[in-house]
C-alpha positions in Angstrom: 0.0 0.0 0.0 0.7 3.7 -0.4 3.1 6.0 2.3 1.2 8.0 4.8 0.6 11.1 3.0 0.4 9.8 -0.7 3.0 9.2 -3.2 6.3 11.6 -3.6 4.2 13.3 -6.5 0.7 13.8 -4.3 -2.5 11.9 -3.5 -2.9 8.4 -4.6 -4.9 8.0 -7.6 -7.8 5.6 -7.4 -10.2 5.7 -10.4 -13.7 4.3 -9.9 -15.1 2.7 -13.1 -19.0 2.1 -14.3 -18.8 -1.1 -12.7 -17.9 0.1 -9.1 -15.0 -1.0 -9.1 -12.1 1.0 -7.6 -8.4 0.6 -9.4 -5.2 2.0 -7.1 -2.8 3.9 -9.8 -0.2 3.8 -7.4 -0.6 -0.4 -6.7 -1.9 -1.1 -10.0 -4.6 -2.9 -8.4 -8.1 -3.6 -7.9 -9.4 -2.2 -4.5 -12.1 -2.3 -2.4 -13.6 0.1 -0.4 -12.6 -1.6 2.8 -9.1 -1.0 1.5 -9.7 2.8 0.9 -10.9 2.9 5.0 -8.1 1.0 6.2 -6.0 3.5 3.6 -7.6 6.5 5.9 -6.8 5.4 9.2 -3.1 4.8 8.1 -3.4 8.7 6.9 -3.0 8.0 3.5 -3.7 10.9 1.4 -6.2 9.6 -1.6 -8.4 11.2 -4.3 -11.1 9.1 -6.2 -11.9 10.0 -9.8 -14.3 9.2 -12.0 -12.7 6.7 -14.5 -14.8 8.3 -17.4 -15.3 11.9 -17.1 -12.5 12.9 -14.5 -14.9 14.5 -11.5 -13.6 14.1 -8.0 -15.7 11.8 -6.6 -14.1 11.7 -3.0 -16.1 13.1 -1.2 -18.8 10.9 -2.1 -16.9 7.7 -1.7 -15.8 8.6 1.8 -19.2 9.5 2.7 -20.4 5.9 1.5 -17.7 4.4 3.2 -19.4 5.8 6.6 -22.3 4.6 5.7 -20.6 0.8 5.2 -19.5 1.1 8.7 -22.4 2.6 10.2 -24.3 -0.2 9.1 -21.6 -2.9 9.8 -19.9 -2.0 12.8 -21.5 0.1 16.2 -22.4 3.1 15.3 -20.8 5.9 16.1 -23.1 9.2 15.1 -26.1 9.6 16.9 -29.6 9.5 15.4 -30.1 13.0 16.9 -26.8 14.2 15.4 -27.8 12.7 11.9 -31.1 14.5 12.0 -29.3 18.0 13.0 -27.0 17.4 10.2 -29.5 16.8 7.7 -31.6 20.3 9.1 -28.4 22.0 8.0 -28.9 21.1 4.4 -30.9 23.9 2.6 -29.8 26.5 6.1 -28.3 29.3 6.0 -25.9 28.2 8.4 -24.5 25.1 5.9 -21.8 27.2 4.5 -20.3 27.4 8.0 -20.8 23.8 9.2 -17.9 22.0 7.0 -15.7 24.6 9.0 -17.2 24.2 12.4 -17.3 20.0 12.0 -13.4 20.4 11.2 -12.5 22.5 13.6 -14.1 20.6 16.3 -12.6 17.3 14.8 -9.2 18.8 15.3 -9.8 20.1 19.1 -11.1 16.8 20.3 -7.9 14.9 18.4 -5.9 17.6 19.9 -7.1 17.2 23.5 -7.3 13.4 22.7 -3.5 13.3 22.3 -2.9 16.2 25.7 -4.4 13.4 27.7 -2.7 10.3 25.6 1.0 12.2 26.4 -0.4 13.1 30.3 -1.0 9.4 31.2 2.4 8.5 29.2 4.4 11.3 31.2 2.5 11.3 34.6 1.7 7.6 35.5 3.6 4.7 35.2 3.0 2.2 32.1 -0.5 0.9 33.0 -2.3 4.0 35.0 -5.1 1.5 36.5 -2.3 0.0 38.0 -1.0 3.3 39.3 -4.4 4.4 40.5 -5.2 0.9 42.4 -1.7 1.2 44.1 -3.0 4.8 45.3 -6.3 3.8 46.3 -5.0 0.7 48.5 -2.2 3.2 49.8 -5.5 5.8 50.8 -7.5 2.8 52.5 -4.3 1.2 54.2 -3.8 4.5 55.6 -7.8 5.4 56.7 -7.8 1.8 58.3 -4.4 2.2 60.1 -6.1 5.4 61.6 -9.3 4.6 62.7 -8.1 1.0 64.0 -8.6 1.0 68.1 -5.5 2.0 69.8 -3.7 2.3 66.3 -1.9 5.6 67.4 -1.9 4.9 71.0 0.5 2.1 71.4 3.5 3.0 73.0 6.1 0.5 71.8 8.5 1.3 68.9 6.7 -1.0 66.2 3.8 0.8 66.9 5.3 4.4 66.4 6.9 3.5 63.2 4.2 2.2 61.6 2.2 5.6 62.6 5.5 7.3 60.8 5.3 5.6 57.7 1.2 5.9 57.9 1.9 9.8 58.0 4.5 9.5 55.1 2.1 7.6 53.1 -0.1 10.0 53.6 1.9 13.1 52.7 3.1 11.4 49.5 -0.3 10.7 48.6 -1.2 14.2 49.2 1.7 15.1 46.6 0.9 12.7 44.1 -3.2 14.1 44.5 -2.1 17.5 44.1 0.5 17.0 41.3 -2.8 14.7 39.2 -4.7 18.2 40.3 -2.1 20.3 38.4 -1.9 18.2 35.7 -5.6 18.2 35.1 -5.2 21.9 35.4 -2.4 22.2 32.4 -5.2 20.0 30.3 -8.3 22.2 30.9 -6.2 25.4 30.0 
């Protein structure tokens, strides 16, 4: 298949002849359109022509192959959506919704990938882990404090174990309030 991006010379070249069928330029091959999806999740840049007359027809082909997957996988736009998008058609507001749809595509990737590189740079390589660790820390320390006579015992086991309860604690505290920053940097 194709380089992300397309070929050294632009877009790969699929022409779509009168009997569906989709041929790669670039492969010299027959495609399907199964093969143009997986092609767009790899990022490969692609423009279908009509075989006969030369008309972009990309648009169109994309927009059938989310209608493939709607009806073959779980759906992903919601009726209500659908219904909103099709009382754009004909509004006076259409002009502006290819923008709007684009923009908002690219600040929810955008934020996607913010909270993709905080998990990767904040917690350690599985973050449930992290999270259970600190949740087990948090109710080893609550039960060492309310346990009878926890703080009261007077030989030295005892007050180490209240130490390291209180260190626990206090790292907890700073690992709560540097989650609270970084939740903080996100939102901004």
């Amino acid at each position: 298949m194709a380089k992300a991006g397309g070929t050294e010379n632009g877009p790969v070249i699929i022409k779509k002849y009168a009997n569906r069928r989709l041929y790669n330029t670039s492969s010299s091959s027959y495609i399907t359109l199964e093969d143009l999806s997986k092609m767009t999740r790899e990022g490969v840049e692609f423009q279908v022509v009509d075989a006969k007359s030369g008309a972009d027809i990309t648009h169109s082909i994309l927009t059938q192959i989310i209608m493939e997957e709607e009806a073959n996988g779980e759906q992903m736009l919601p009726v209500s959506f659908l219904r909103q998008l099709i009382g754009m058609y004909g509004n006076s507001m259409q002009s502006m919704m290819p923008h709007y749809l684009e923009a908002s595509m690219q600040s929810f990737l955008a934020n996607q990938k913010k909270l993709q590189e905080a998990f990767k740079g904040g917690v350690s390589a599985n973050p449930f882990t992290r999270l259970a660790e600190t949740n087990m820390a948090m109710l080893k320390a609550a039960t060492s404090a309310f346990m009878p006579g926890g703080e009261s015992r007077a030989d030295s086991a005892g007050q180490e174990e209240a130490g390291e309860s209180k260190d626990e604690l206090a790292a907890l505290r700073e690992q709560m309030a540097e989650m609270q920053r970084k939740l903080d940097a996100l939102g901004k």
